[in-house]
TISE-199419 format. One record per residue (C-alpha): residue number from 1; residue in one letter; x, y, z. Coordinates in Angstrom, 3 decimals, padded with zeros to 6 digits, m for minus. Layout:
+-----+----+----------+----------+----------+
|   i | aa |     east |    north |       up |
+-----+----+----------+----------+----------+
| NUM |  A |        X |        Y |        Z |
...
+-----+----+----------+----------+----------+
This chain:
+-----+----+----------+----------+----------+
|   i | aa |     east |    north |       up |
+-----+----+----------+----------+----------+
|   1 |  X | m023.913 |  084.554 |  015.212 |
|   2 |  X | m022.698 |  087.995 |  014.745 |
|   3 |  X | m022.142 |  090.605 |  017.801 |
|   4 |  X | m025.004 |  092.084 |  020.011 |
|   5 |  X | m027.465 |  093.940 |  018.226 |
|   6 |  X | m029.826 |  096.957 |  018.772 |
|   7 |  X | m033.526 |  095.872 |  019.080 |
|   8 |  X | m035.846 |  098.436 |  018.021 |
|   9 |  X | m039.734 |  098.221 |  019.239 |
|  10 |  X | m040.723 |  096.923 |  015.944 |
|  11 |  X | m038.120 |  093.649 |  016.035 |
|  12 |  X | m039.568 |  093.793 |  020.157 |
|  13 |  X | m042.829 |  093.271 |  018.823 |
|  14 |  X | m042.168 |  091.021 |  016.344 |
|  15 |  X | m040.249 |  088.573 |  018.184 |
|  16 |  X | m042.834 |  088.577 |  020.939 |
|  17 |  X | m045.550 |  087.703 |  018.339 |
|  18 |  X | m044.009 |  084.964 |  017.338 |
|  19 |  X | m043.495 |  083.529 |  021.187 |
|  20 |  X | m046.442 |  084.517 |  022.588 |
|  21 |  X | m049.282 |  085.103 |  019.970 |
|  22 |  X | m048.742 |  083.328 |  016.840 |
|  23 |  X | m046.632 |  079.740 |  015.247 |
|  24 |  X | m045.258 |  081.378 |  012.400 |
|  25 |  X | m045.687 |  084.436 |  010.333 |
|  26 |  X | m045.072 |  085.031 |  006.258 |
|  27 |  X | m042.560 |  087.405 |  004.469 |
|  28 |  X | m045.430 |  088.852 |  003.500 |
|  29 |  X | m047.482 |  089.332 |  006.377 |
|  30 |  X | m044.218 |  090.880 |  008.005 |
|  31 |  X | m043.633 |  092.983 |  005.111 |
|  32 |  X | m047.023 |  094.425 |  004.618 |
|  33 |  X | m047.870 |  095.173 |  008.817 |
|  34 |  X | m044.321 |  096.077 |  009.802 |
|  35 |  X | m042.496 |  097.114 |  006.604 |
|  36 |  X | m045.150 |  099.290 |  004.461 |
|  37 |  X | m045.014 |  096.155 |  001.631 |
|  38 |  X | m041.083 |  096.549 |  001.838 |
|  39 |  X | m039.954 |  092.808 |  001.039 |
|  40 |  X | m036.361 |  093.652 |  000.500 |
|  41 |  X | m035.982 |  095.639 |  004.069 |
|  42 |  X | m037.914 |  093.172 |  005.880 |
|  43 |  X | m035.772 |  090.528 |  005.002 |
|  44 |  X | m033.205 |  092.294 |  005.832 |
|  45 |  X | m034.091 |  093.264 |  009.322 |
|  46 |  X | m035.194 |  089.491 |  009.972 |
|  47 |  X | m031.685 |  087.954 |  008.850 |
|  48 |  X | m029.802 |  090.260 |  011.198 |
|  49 |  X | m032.318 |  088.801 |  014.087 |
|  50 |  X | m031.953 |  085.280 |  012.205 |
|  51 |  X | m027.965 |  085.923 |  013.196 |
|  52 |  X | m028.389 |  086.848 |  016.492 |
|  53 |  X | m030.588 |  084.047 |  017.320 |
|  54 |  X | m034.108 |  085.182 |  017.772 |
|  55 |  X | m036.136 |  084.220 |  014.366 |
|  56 |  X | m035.320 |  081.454 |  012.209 |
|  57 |  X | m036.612 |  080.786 |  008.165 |
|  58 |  X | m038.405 |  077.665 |  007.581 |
|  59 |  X | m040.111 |  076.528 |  004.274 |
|  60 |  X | m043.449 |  075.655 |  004.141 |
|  61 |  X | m045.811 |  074.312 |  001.635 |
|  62 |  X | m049.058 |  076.339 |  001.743 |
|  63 |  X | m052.256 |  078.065 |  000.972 |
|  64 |  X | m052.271 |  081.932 |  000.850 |
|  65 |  X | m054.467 |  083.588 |  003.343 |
|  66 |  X | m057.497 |  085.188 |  001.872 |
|  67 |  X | m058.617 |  088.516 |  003.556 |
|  68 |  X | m060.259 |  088.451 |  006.348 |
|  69 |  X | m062.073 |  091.591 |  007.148 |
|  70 |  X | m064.766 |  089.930 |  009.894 |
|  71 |  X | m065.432 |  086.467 |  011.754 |
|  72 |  X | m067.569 |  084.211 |  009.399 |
|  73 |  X | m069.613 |  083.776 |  012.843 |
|  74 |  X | m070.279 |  085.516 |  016.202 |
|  75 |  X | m071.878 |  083.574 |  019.150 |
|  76 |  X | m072.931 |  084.287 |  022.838 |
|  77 |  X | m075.542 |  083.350 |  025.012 |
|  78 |  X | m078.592 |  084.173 |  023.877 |
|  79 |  X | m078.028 |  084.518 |  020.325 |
|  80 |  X | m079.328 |  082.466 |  017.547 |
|  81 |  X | m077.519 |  079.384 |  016.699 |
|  82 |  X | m075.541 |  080.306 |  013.176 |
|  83 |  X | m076.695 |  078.228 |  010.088 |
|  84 |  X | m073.701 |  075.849 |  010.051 |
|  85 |  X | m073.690 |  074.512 |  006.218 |
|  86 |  X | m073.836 |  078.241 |  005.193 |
|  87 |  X | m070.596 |  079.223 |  007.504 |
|  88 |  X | m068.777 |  075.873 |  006.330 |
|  89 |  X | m069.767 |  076.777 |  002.550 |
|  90 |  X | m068.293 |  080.472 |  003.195 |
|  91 |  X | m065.212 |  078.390 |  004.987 |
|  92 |  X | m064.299 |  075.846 |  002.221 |
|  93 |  X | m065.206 |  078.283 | m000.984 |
|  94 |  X | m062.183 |  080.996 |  000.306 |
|  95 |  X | m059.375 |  078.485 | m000.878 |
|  96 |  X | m061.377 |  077.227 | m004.362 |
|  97 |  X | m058.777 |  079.078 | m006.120 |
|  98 |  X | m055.680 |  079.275 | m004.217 |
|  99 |  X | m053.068 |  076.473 | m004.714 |
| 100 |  X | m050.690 |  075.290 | m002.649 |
| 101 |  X | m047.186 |  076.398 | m003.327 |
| 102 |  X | m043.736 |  077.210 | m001.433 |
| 103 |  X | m043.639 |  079.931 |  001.404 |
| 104 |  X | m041.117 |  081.356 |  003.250 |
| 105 |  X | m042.032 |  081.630 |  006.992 |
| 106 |  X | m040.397 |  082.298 |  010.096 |
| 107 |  X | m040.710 |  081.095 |  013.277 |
| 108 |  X | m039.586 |  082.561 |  016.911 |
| 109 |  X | m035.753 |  080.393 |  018.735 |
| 110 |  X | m035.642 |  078.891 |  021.923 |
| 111 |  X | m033.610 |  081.586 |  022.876 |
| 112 |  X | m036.358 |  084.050 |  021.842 |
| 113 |  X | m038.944 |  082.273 |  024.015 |
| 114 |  X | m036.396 |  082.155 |  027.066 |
| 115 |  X | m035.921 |  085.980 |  026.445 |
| 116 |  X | m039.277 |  086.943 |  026.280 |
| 117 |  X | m041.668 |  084.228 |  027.885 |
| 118 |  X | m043.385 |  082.140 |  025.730 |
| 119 |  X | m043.351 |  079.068 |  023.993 |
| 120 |  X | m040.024 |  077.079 |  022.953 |
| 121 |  X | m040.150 |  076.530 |  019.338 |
| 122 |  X | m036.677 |  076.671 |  017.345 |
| 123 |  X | m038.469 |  074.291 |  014.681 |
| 124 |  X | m042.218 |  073.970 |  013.162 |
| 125 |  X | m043.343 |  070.705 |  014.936 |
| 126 |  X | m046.204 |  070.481 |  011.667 |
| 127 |  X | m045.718 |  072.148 |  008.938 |
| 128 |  X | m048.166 |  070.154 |  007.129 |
| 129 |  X | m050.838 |  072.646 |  009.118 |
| 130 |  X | m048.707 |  076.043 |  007.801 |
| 131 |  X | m051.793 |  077.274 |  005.911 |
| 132 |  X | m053.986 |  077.020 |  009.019 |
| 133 |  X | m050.934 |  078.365 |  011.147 |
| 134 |  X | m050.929 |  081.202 |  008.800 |
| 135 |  X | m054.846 |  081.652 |  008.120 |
| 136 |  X | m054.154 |  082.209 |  012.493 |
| 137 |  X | m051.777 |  084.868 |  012.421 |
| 138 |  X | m053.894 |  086.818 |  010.044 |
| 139 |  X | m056.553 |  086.827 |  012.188 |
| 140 |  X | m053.911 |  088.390 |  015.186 |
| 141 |  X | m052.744 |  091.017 |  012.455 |
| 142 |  X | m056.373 |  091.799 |  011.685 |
| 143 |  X | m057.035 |  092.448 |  015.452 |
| 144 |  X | m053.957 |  094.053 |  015.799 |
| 145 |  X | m054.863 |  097.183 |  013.267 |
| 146 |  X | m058.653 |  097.254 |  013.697 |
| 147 |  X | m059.007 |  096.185 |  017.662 |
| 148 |  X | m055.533 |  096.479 |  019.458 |
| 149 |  X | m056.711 |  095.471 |  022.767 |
| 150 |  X | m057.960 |  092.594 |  021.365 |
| 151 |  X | m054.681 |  091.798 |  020.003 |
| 152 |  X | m052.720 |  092.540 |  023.388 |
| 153 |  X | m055.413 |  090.448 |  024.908 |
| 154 |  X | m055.240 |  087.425 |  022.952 |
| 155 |  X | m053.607 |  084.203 |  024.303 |
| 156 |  X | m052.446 |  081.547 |  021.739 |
| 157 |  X | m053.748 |  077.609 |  022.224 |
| 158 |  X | m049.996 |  076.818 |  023.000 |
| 159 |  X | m049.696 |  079.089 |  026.281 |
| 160 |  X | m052.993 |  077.716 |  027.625 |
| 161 |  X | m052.832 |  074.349 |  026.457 |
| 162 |  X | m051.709 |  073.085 |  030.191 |
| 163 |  X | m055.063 |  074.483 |  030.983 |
| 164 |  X | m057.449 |  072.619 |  028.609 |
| 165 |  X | m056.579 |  068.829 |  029.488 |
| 166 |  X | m059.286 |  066.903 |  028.207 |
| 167 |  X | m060.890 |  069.762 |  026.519 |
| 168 |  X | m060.949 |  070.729 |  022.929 |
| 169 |  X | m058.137 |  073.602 |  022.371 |
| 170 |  X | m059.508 |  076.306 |  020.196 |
| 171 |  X | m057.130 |  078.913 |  018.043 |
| 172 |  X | m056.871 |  081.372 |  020.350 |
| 173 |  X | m058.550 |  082.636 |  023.906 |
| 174 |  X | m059.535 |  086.478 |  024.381 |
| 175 |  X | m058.998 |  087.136 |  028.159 |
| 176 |  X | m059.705 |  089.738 |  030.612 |
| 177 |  X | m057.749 |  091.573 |  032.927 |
| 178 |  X | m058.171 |  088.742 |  035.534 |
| 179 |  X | m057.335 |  086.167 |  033.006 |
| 180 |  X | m060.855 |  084.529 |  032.518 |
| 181 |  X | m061.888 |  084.050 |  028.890 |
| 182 |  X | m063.765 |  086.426 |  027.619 |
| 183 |  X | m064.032 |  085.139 |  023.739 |
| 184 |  X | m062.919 |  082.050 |  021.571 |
| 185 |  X | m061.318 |  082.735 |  019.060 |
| 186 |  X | m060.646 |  080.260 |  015.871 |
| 187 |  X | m059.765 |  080.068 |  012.154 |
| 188 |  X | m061.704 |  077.942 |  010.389 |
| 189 |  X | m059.664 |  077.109 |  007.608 |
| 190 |  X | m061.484 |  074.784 |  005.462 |
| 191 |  X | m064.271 |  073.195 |  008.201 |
| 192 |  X | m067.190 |  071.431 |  006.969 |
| 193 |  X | m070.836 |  071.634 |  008.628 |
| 194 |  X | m069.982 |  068.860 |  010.897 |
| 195 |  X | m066.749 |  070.691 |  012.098 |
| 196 |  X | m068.479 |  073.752 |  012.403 |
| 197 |  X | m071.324 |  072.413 |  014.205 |
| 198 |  X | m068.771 |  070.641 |  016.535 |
| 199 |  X | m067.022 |  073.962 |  017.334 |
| 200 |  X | m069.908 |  075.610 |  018.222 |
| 201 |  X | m071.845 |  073.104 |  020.444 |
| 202 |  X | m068.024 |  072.576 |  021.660 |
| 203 |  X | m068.410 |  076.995 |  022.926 |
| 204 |  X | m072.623 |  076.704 |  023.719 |
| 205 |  X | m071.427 |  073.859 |  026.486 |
| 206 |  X | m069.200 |  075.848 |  028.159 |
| 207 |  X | m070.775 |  078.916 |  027.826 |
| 208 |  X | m067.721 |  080.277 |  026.188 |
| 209 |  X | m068.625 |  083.373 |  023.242 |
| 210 |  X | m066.979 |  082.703 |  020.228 |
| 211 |  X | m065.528 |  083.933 |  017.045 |
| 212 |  X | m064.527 |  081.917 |  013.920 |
| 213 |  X | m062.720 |  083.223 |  011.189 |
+-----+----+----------+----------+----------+
């Protein structure tokens, strides 16, 4: 590890992301939200915090993210239940034509999490789920340039799992300035009707309003 280094508000940011909101983001993802699209000085940046300890690089065999401009589905009380083979077609038919291929990801340290708060990590407990993991952090990103409060208010499923024992763990929670959840927020990768369906009655139940991605 080489001497102490300067952190700037953008490696701040980053590093907190990775503790706090998200698993695991791409070079890509870092490059295009924190870099303008520039690989070469991203990478650079994010070996210097690789040597002082904060990130670390770990390969990954996954999907690329498609865009994601808008949930697939919106629910609260009182609206109409969403058609669930049409959202599960619009889920599975996003990946018809991406393959799965090698990606370079990076994770937050242990000493990151101590630093900042959040969840110990220093390895990707499964990285068989990397494209969901992913398909998550672009829905963060998303929230993060079109609804920043969102973003700032978003609590990932591994800071609130101690919460949830016995319950199914969604994505992500929105939460209010008293902590109570004020949406559910999850990516729905690949889910078919019956996984949809499940989510949903899952939210309806608990009266929780919900977004999936």
């Amino acid at each position: 590890m080489t001497g102490v280094i300067r952190l700037t508000d953008r490696d701040t940011e980053i590093v907190q992301c990775l503790v706090q909101k998200v698993r695991l983001l791409s070079q890509r993802q870092l490059a295009h939200h924190w870099w303008e699209g520039d690989l070469a000085n991203m990478r650079r940046r994010m070996n210097q915090l690789v040597d002082y300890g904060l990130v670390a690089r770990v390969a990954v065999q996954a999907r690329s993210t498609p865009e994601l401009n808008q949930p697939l589905a919106s629910w609260q009380q009182g609206d109409s239940v969403p058609d669930f083979g049409q959202v599960a077609f619009r889920c599975q038919d996003r990946w018809r034509q991406r393959a799965i291929r090698p990606c370079t990801t990076w994770i937050a340290t242990e000493k990151a999490a101590q630093l900042y708060g959040g969840v110990r990590r220093g390895e990707l407990k499964q990285p068989t789920q990397a494209t969901h993991d992913l398909g998550v952090a672009a829905v963060w990103l998303r929230l993060r340039s079109v609804a920043n409060e969102w973003a700032q208010a978003w609590r990932s499923e591994d800071l609130l799992a101690h919460t949830r024992q016995g319950e199914k763990l969604p994505d992500a929670f929105i939460v209010g300035p008293d902590e109570q959840v004020m949406w559910v927020i999850e990516f729905g990768g690949g889910y078919n009707a019956e996984r949809v369906a499940a989510f949903h009655q899952d939210c309806a139940q608990r009266g929780l309003p919900y977004q999936l991605w």
